[in-house]
C-alpha positions as CSV (number, residue, x, y, z in Angstrom):
1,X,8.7,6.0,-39.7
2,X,6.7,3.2,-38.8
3,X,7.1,2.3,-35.1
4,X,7.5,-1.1,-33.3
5,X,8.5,0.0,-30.0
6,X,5.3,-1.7,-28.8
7,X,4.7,-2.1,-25.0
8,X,5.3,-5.4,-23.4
9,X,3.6,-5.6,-20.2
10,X,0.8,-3.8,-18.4
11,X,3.1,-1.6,-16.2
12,X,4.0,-0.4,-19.9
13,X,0.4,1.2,-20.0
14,X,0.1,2.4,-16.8
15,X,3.4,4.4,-17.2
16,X,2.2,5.7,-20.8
17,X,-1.4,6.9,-19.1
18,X,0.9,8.8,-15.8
19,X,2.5,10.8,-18.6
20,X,-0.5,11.7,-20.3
21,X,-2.1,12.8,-17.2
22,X,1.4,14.6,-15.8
23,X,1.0,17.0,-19.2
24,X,-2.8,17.1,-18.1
25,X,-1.6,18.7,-14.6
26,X,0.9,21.3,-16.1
27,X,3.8,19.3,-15.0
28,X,5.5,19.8,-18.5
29,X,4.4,23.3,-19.0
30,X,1.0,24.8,-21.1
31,X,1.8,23.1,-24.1
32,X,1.9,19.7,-23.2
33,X,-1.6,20.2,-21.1
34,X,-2.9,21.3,-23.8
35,X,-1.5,18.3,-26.3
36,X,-3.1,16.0,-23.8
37,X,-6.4,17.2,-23.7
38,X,-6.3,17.1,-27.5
39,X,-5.7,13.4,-27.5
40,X,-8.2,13.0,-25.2
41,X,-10.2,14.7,-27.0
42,X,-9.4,13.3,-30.4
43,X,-8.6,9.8,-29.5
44,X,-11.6,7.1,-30.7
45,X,-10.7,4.1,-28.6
46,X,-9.6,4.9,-24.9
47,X,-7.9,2.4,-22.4
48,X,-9.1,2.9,-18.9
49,X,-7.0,2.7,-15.8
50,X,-8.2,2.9,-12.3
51,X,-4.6,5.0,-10.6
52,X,-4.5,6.1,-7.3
53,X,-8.3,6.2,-6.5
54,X,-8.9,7.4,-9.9
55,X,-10.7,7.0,-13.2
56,X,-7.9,7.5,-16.0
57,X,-8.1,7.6,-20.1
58,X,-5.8,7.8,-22.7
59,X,-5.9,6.9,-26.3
60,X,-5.0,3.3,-27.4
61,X,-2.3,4.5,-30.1
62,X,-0.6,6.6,-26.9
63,X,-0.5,3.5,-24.7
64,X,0.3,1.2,-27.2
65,X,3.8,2.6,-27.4
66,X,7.0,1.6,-24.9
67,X,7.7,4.5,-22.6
68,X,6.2,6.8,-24.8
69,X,5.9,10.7,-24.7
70,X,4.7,13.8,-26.7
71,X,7.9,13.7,-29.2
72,X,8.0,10.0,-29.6
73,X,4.5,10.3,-30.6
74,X,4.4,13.5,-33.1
75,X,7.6,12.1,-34.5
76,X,7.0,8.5,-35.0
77,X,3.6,6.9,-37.4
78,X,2.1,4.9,-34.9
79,X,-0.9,2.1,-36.2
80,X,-3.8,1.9,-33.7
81,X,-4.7,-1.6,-35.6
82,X,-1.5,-2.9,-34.3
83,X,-1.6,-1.8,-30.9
84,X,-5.0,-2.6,-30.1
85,X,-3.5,-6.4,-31.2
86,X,-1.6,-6.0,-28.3
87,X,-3.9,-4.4,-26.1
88,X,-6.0,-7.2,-26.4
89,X,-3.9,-9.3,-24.3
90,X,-5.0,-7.5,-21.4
91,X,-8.3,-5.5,-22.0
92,X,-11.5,-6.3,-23.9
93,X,-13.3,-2.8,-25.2
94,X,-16.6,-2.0,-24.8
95,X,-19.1,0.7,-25.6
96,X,-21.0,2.7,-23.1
97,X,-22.5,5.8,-22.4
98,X,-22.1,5.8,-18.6
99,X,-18.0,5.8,-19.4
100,X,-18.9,8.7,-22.3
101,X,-20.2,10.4,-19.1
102,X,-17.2,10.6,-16.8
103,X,-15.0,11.5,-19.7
104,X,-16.7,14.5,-20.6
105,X,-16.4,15.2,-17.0
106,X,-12.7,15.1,-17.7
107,X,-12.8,17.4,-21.0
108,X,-14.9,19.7,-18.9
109,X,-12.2,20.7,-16.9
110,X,-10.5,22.0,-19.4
111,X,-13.3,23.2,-21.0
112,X,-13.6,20.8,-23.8
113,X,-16.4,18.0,-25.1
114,X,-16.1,14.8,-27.2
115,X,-18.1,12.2,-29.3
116,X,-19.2,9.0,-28.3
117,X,-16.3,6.4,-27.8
118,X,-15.0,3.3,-27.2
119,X,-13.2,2.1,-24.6
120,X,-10.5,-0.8,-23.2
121,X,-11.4,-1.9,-20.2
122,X,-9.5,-4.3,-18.0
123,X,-9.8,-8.4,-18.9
124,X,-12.2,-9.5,-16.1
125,X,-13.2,-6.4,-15.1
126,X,-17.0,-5.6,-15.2
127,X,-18.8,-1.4,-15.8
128,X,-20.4,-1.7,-12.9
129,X,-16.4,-2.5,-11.1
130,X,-15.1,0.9,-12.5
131,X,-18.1,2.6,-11.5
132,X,-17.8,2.0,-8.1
133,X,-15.0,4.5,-8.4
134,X,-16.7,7.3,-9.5
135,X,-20.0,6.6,-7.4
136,X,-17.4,6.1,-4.3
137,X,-15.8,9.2,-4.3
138,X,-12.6,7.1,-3.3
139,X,-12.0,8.5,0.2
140,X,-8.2,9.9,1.5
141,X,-6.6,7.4,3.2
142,X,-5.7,7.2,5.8
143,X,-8.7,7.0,7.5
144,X,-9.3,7.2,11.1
145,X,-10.0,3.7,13.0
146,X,-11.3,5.2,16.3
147,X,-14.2,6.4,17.1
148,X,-16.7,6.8,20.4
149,X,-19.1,4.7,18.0
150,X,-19.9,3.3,14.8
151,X,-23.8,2.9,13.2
152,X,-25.7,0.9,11.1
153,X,-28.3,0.6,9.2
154,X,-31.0,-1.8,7.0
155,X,-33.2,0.2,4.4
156,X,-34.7,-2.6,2.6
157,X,-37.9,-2.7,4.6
158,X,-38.7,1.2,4.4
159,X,-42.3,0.4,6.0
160,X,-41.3,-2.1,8.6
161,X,-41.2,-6.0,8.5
162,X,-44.3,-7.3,6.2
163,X,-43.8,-4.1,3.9
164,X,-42.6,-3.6,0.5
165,X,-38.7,-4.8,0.1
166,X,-36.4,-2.2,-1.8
167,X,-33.2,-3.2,-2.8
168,X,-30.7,-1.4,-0.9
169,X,-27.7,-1.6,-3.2
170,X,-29.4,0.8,-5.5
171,X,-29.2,3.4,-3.5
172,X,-26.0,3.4,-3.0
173,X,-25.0,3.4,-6.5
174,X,-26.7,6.4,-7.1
175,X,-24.9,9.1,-9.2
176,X,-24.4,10.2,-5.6
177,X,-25.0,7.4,-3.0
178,X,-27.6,8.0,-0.4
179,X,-28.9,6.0,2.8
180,X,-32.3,6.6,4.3
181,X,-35.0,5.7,6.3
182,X,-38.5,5.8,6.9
183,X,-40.3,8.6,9.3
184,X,-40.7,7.3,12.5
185,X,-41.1,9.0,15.9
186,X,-38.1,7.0,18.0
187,X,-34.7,7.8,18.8
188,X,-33.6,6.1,15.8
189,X,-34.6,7.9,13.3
190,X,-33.9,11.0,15.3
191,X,-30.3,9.9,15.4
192,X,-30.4,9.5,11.2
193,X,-31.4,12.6,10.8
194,X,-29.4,14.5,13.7
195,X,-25.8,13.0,13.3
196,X,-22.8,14.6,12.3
197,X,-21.4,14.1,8.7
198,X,-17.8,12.0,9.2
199,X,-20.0,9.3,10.9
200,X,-18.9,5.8,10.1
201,X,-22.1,3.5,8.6
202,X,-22.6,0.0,8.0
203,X,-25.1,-0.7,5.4
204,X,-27.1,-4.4,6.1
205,X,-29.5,-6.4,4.6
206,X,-30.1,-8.5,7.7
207,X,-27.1,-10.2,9.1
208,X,-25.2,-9.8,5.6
209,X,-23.1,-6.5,5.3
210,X,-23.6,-4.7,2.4
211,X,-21.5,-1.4,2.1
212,X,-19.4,0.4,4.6
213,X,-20.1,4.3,4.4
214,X,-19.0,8.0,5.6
215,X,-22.2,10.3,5.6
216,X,-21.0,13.3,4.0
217,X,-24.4,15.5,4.2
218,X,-27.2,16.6,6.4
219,X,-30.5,15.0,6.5
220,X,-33.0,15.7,3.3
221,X,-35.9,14.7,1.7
222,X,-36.6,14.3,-2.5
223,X,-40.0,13.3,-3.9
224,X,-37.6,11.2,-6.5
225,X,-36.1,9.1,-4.4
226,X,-38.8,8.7,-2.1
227,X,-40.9,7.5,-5.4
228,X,-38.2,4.9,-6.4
229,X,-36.8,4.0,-2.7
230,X,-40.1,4.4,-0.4
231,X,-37.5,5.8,2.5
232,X,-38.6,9.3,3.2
233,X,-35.3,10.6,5.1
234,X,-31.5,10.7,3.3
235,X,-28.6,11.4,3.8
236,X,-25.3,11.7,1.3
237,X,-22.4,9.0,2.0
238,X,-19.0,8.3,0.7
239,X,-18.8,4.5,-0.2
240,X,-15.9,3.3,2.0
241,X,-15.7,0.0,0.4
242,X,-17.9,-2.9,-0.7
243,X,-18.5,-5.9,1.4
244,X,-17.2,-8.2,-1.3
245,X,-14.0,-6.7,-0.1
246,X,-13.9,-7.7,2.9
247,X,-15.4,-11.0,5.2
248,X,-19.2,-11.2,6.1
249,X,-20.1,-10.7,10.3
250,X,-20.8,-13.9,11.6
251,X,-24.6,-14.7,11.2
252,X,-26.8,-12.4,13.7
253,X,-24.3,-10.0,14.7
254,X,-26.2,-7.1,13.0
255,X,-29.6,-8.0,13.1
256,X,-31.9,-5.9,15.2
257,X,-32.9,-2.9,14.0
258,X,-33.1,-0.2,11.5
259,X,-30.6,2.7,12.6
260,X,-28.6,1.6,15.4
261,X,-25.2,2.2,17.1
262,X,-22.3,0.8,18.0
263,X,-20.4,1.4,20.9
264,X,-16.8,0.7,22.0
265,X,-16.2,-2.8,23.5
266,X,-19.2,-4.5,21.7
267,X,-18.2,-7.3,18.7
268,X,-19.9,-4.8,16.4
269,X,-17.5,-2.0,17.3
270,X,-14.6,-4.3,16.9
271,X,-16.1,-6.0,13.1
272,X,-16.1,-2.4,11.5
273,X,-12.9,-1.1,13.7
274,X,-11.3,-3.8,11.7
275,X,-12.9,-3.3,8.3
276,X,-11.1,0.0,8.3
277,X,-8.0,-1.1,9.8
278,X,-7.9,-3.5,6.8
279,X,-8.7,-1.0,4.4
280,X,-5.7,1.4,5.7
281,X,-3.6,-1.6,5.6
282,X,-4.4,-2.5,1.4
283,X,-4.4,0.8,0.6
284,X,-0.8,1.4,2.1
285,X,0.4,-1.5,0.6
286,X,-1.0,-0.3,-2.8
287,X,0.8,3.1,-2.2
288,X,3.6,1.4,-1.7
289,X,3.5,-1.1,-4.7
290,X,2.4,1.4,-6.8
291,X,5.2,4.0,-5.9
292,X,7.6,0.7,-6.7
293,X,6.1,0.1,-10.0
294,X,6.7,3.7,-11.1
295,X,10.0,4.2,-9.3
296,X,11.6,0.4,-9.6
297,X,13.8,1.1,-6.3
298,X,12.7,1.6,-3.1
299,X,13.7,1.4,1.0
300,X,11.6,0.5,4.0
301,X,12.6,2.6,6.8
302,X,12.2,2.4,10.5
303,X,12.9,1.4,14.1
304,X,13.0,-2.3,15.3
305,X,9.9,-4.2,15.1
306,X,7.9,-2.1,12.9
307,X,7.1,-4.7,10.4
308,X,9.5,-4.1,7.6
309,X,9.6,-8.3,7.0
310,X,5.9,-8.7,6.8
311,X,5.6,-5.0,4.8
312,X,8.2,-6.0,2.6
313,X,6.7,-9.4,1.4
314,X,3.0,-8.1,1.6
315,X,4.6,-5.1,-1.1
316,X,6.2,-8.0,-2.8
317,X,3.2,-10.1,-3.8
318,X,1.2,-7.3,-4.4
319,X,3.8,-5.8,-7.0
320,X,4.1,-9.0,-8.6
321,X,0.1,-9.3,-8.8
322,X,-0.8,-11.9,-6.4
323,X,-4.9,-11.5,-6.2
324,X,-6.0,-14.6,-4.2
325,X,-4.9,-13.9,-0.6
326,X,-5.6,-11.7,1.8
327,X,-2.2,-9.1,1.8
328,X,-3.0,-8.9,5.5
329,X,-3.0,-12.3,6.5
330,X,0.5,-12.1,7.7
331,X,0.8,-16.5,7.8
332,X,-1.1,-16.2,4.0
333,X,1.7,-14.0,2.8
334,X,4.4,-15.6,4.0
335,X,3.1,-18.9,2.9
336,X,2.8,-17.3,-0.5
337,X,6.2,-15.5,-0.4
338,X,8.6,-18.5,0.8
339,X,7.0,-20.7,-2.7
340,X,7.9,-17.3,-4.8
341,X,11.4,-17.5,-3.2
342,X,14.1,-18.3,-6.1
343,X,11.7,-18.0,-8.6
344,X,10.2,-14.4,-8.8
345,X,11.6,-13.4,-5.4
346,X,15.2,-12.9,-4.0
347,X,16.1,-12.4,-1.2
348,X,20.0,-11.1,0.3
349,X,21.2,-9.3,3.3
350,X,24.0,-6.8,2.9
351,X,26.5,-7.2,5.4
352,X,30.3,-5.3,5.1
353,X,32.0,-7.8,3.6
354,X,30.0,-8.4,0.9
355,X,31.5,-7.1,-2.6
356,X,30.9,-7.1,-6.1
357,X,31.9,-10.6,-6.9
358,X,29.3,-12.4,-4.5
359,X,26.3,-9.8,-5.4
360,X,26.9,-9.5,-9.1
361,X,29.7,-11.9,-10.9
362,X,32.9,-13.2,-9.6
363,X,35.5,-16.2,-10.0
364,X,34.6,-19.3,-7.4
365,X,37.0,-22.0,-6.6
366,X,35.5,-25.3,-8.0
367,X,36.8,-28.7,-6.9
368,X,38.8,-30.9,-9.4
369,X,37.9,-34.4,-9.2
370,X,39.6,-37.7,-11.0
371,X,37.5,-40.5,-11.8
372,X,38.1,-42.3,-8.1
373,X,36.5,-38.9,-6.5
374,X,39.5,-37.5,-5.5
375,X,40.5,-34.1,-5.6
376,X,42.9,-33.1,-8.1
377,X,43.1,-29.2,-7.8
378,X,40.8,-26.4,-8.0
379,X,39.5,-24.3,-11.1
380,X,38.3,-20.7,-10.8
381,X,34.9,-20.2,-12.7
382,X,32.8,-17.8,-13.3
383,X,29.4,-17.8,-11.0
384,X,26.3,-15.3,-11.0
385,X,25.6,-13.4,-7.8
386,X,22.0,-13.0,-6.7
387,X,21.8,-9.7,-8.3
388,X,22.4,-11.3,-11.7
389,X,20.0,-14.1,-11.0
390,X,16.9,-11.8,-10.2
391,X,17.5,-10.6,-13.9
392,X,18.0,-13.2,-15.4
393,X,15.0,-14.7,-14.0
394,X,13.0,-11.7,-15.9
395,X,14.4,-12.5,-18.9
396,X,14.1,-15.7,-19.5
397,X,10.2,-15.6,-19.7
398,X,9.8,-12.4,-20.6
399,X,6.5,-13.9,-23.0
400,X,4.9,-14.3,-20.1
401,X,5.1,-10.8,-18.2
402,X,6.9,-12.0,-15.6
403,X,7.9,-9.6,-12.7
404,X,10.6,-10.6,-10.0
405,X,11.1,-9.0,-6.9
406,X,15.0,-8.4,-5.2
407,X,14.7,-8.2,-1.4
408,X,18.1,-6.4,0.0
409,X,17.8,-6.3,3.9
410,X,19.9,-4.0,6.1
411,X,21.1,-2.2,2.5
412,X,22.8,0.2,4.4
413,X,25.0,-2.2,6.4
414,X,26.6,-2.7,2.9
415,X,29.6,-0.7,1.3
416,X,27.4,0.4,-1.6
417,X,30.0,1.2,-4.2
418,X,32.1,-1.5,-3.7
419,X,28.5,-4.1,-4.3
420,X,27.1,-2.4,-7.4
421,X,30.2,-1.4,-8.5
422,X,29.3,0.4,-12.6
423,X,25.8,-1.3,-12.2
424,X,24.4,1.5,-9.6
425,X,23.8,3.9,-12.8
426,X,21.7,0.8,-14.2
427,X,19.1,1.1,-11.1
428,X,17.3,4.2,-12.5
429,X,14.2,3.6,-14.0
430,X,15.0,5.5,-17.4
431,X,18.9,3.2,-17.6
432,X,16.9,0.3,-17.3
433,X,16.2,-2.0,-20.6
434,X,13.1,-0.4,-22.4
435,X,14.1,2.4,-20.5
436,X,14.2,6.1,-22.2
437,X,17.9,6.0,-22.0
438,X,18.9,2.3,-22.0
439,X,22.4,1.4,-20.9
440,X,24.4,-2.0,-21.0
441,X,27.5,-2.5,-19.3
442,X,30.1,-5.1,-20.3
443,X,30.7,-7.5,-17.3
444,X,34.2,-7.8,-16.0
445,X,34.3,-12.2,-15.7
446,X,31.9,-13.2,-18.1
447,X,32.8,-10.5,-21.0
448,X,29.0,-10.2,-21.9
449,X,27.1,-6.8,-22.4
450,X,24.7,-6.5,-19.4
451,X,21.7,-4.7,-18.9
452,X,18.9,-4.4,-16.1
453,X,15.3,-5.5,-17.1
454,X,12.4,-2.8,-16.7
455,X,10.3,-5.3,-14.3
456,X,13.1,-6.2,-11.8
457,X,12.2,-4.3,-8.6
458,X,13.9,-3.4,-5.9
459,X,12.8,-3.7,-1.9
460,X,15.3,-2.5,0.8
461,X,15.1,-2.3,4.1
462,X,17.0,-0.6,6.7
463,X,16.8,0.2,10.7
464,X,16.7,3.9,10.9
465,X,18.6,3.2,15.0
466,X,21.7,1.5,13.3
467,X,24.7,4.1,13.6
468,X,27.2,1.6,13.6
469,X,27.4,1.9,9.5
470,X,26.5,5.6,8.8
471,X,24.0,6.8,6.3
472,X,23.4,5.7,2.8
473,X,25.7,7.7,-0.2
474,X,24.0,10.0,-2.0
475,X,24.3,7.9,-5.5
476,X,22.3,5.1,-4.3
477,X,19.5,7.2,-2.0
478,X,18.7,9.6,-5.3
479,X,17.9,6.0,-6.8
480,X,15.4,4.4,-4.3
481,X,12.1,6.1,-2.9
482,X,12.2,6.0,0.5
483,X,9.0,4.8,3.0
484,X,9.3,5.3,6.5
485,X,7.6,2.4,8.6
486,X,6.3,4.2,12.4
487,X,5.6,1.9,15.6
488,X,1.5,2.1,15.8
489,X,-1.1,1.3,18.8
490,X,-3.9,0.6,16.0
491,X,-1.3,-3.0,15.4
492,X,-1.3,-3.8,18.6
493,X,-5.1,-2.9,19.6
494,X,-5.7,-5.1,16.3
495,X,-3.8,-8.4,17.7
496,X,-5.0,-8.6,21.3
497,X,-8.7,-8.0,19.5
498,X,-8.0,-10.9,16.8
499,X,-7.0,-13.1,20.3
500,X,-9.7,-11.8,22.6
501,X,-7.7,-11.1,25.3
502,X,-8.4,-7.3,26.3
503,X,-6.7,-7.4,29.2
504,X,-3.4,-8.1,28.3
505,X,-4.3,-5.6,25.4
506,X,-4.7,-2.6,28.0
507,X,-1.2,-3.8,30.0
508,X,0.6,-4.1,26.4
509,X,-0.9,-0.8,25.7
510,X,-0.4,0.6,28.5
511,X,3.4,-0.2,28.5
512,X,3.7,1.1,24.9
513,X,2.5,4.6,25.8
514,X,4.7,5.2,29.0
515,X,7.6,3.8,26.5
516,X,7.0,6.6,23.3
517,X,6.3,8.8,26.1
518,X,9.9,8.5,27.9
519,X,11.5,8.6,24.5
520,X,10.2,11.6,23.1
521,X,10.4,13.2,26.6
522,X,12.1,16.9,25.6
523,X,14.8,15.6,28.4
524,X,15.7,12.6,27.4
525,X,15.7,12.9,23.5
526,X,18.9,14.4,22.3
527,X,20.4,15.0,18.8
528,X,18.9,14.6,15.3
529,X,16.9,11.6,15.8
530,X,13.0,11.5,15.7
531,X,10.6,9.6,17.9
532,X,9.8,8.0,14.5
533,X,13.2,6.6,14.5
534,X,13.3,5.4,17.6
535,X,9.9,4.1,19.2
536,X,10.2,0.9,20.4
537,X,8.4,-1.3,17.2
538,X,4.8,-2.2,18.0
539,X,5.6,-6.2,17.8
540,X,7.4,-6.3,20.9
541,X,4.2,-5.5,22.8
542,X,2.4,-8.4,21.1
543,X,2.4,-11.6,23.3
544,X,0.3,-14.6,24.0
545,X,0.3,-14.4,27.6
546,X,1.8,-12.1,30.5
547,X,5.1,-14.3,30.6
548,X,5.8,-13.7,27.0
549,X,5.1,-9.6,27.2
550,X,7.6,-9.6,30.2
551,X,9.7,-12.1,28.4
552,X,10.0,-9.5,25.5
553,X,10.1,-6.7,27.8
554,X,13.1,-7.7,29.8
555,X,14.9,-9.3,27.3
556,X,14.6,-7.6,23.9
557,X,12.6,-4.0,24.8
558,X,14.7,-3.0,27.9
559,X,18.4,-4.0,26.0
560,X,17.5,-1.5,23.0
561,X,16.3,1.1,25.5
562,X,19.6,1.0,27.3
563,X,21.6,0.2,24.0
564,X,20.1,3.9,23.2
565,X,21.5,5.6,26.1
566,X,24.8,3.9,26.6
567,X,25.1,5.4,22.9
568,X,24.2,8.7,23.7
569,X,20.9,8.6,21.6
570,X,18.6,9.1,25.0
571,X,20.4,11.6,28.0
572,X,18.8,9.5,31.0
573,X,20.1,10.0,34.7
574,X,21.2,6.7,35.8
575,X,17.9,7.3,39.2
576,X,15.6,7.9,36.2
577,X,16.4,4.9,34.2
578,X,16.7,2.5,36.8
579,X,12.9,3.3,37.9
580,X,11.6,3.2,34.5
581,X,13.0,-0.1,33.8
582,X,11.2,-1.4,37.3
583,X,8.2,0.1,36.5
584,X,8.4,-1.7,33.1
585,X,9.6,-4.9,34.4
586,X,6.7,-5.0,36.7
587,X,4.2,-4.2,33.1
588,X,3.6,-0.9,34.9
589,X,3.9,2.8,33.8
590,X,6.5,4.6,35.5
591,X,4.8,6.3,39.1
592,X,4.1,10.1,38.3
593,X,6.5,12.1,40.6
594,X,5.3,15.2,42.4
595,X,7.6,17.2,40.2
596,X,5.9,16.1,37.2
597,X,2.6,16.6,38.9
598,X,3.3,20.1,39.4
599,X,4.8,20.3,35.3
600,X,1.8,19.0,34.2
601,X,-0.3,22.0,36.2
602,X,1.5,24.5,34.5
603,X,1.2,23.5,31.1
């Protein structure tokens, strides 16, 4: 049978290539693993997705195909003429060797090899942008932000100023990137040689950054690369990221020379601090979006102040492909978020008397009118709830791959049941329209079959402190993914850097330490909450001045540390909590006692 199931977006084709390479990890048993590597095998024209850190195939015919999967393809004629028609709406393909290269590096694993091919790569996406990948050796994320120093280097004078110029770039896209520098008899070059791998390295040319590297292997030499790159010392590095991924230093704040450090406290320490800071941010937020692209629903979890708002609209725009702001501008995204709002954004709070009738469809009371204006009764018609708007905004452009985003805030303040009423099976990904197992509902006001669309999404948000409503029902939490949001220094380190004030930075700091400290105390915390559920969220220790930290400290930190004891959440004696407050008060950690002095000696 000839299909025309054909894919309608590019999640369509991501999906399609995560099945291909779930039978290509065993998920679905030997069979299927071995199916897969057959098409990878077989397959003449291959789309190629970057996923996860990752340099993914799969055949154009496989791709091409909505939702598809091992049966729909063995049972079904597909025609690879007429999906690569529609796989030209999003990649242009290409020939070339280097990408031959990486997939036989792929086949090899399973102990396979192919022919030439031809590949589908992403509309405005260049070889050299995939390659990055494979050179990188993507690094696990999260990385570590703090360290006693940072170092950088410039290797495109290898013989000193006046010398031949190299171009430093090449190195670095070596099959496996390298850094290096000349022989020289000074500390610096001792240092190249003599550090340990984990090392954080700035690659310049100049004042302009270049690369941002991990050295992954001890010092060598190599007569090739000392032929094409003059240096005579390497070293092995992990590329971090690219400078075109991040801002330039301001002009002449790496300039001086050619293996250097960076210590603590310096601007330099501070400009690469933040370059990994930012790179833990995007690469969280991509987790995230990516999780919600694949599982349609999910919840941002956490304690007070933890940046659920900002995380949730950052996730937003990043699901619904917004490319040209920075996603950790906080005033950018927000910007960009509020002119999304009603078009491919909604936004709702959940509240317990909210029901089906304001979230989905109801009756509303409309005023009657007479030709003077005056009111001559009242009409009950039917009126869309927000839920219904969201999907109707997908599909009334469905042409142009439109994506819409439904914010829910405080989801679990909400009687659940009594909101999504029949529409709570419709949430799963596989019940969705396009879905494996599509399902429709007929809508109690408007008598019309309903469905929801594939590329509505789903943000929540809860406070993992709020008892006063109980925990989510087991229908809706099987449905949504769930991300837990924890209260972090690195935030607050980050804003009193970005406002050059360090110190109010150590006070706010300070202050946030003795607070998780007394929390988590063994004393103190009681029951079945975690210190991730209840550490004071890092944007109350963010202030302008010292007026505004004790501002937030006596009015907004102090009331939640108290709400958690009058509540039973934190077993404080009423001596202990009165000096911890006037310690705080005062933006002072709490005075060490001799009892504790003598505790901590025989730990």
């Amino acid at each position: 049978m000839e299909r025309t199931d054909y894919i309608e977006k590019r999640e369509d084709i991501i999906s399609n290539v995560e099945t291909l390479y779930s039978y290509l990890h065993g998920e679905s048993g030997e069979d299927y693993k071995q199916w897969a590597v057959d098409k990878l095998k077989r397959g003449k024209n291959m789309v190629v997705e970057v996923i996860d850190g990752h340099i993914c195939f799969a055949p154009s015919r496989f791709v091409g195909y909505i939702n598809n999967t091992k049966e729909k393809h063995d049972d079904k004629q597909g025609n690879g003429t007429d999906t690569d028609k529609i796989l030209k709406t999003y990649y242009n393909k290409i020939q070339d060797g280097r990408l031959d290269s990486i997939l036989q590096k792929e086949l090899a694993k399973h102990g396979e090899s192919s022919a030439e091919k031809k590949y589908w790569i992403l509309n405005g996406t260049t070889i050299e942008d995939i390659l990055k990948v494979e050179q990188a050796h993507v690094p696990i994320l999260p990385l570590k932000t703090e360290y006693d120093k940072f170092w950088h280097i410039q290797m495109h004078l290898p013989k000193g100023k006046g010398g031949t110029v190299i171009d430093p770039n090449l190195m670095l896209r070596e099959p496996e990137p390298v850094i290096g520098t000349g022989e020289w008899n000074d500390a610096q070059c001792q240092n190249f040689k003599t550090i340990e791998n984990g090392n954080i390295v700035l690659v310049r040319r100049g004042s302009q950054a270049l690369a941002l590297c991990q050295i992954i292997g001890d010092n060598f030499t190599s007569d090739s690369l000392c032929e094409n790159y003059i240096n005579v010392n390497f070293r092995k590095v992990r590329i971090l990221a690219w400078a075109n991924e991040f801002r330039q230093p301001r002009a002449g704040l790496f300039s001086q020379g050619t293996f250097s450090s960076c210590r603590k406290g310096t601007e330099q320490y501070s400009y690469i601090e933040s370059w990994l800071k930012y790179m833990n941010d995007i690469a969280y937020l991509e987790k995230c979006s990516n999780l919600l692209l694949k599982k349609r629903n999910i919840i941002l979890q956490g304690a007070p102040g933890t940046g659920k708002t900002y995380n949730t609209a950052a996730i937003a725009l990043k699901t619904l492909g917004i490319k040209d702001i920075d996603l950790t501008d906080h005033k950018a995204v927000m910007k960009r978020y509020d002119s999304l709002r009603g078009e491919q954004i909604f936004f709702t709070t959940f509240h317990q008397s909210l029901d089906y009738e304001d979230f989905v469809e109801g009756l509303k009371p409309h005023v009657q009118t007479n030709a003077d204006g005056n009111s001559i009764g009242v009409t009950y018609e039917p009126e869309d709830g927000i839920f219904k708007r969201a999907c109707n905004a997908v599909q009334t452009d469905q042409s142009n791959d439109k994506s819409v985003v439904l914010i829910i805030d405080e989801i679990n303040r909400g009687n659940v049941s009594k909101i999504f009423g029949e529409l709570i099976t419709l949430l799963e990904s596989d019940k969705r329209l396009n879905g494996n197992h599509p399902i429709k509902v007929m809508l109690p006001y408007t008598k019309g079959e309903f469905g929801v669309p594939s590329n509505l999404y789903i943000i929540g948000t809860m406070n993992t402190t709020d008892r006063s409503t109980g925990t989510l029902d087991y229908a809706l939490r099987r449905r949504f993914a769930f991300v837990t949001l924890k209260s972090q220094n690195s935030v607050i380190k980050k804003y009193y850097s970005d406002i050059a004030n360090e110190e109010l930075g150590n006070i706010a700091l300070g202050l946030f330490e003795d607070i998780k400290k007394f929390i988590e105390n063994p004393k103190h915390l009681c029951g079945d909450m975690s210190i991730d559920d209840l550490m004071v969220g890092h944007s109350y220790f963010m202030a302008e001045s010292e007026d505004e930290l004790h501002d937030k400290v006596e009015y907004e930190i102090l009331p939640l540390i108290n709400e958690y004891i009058n509540d039973g959440i934190l077993n404080v004696k009423k001596e202990e909590k009165e000096t911890a407050f006037n310690s705080w008060l005062a933006l002072s950690p709490i005075p060490e006692t001799e009892d504790e002095d003598e505790e901590d000696k025989n730990e």
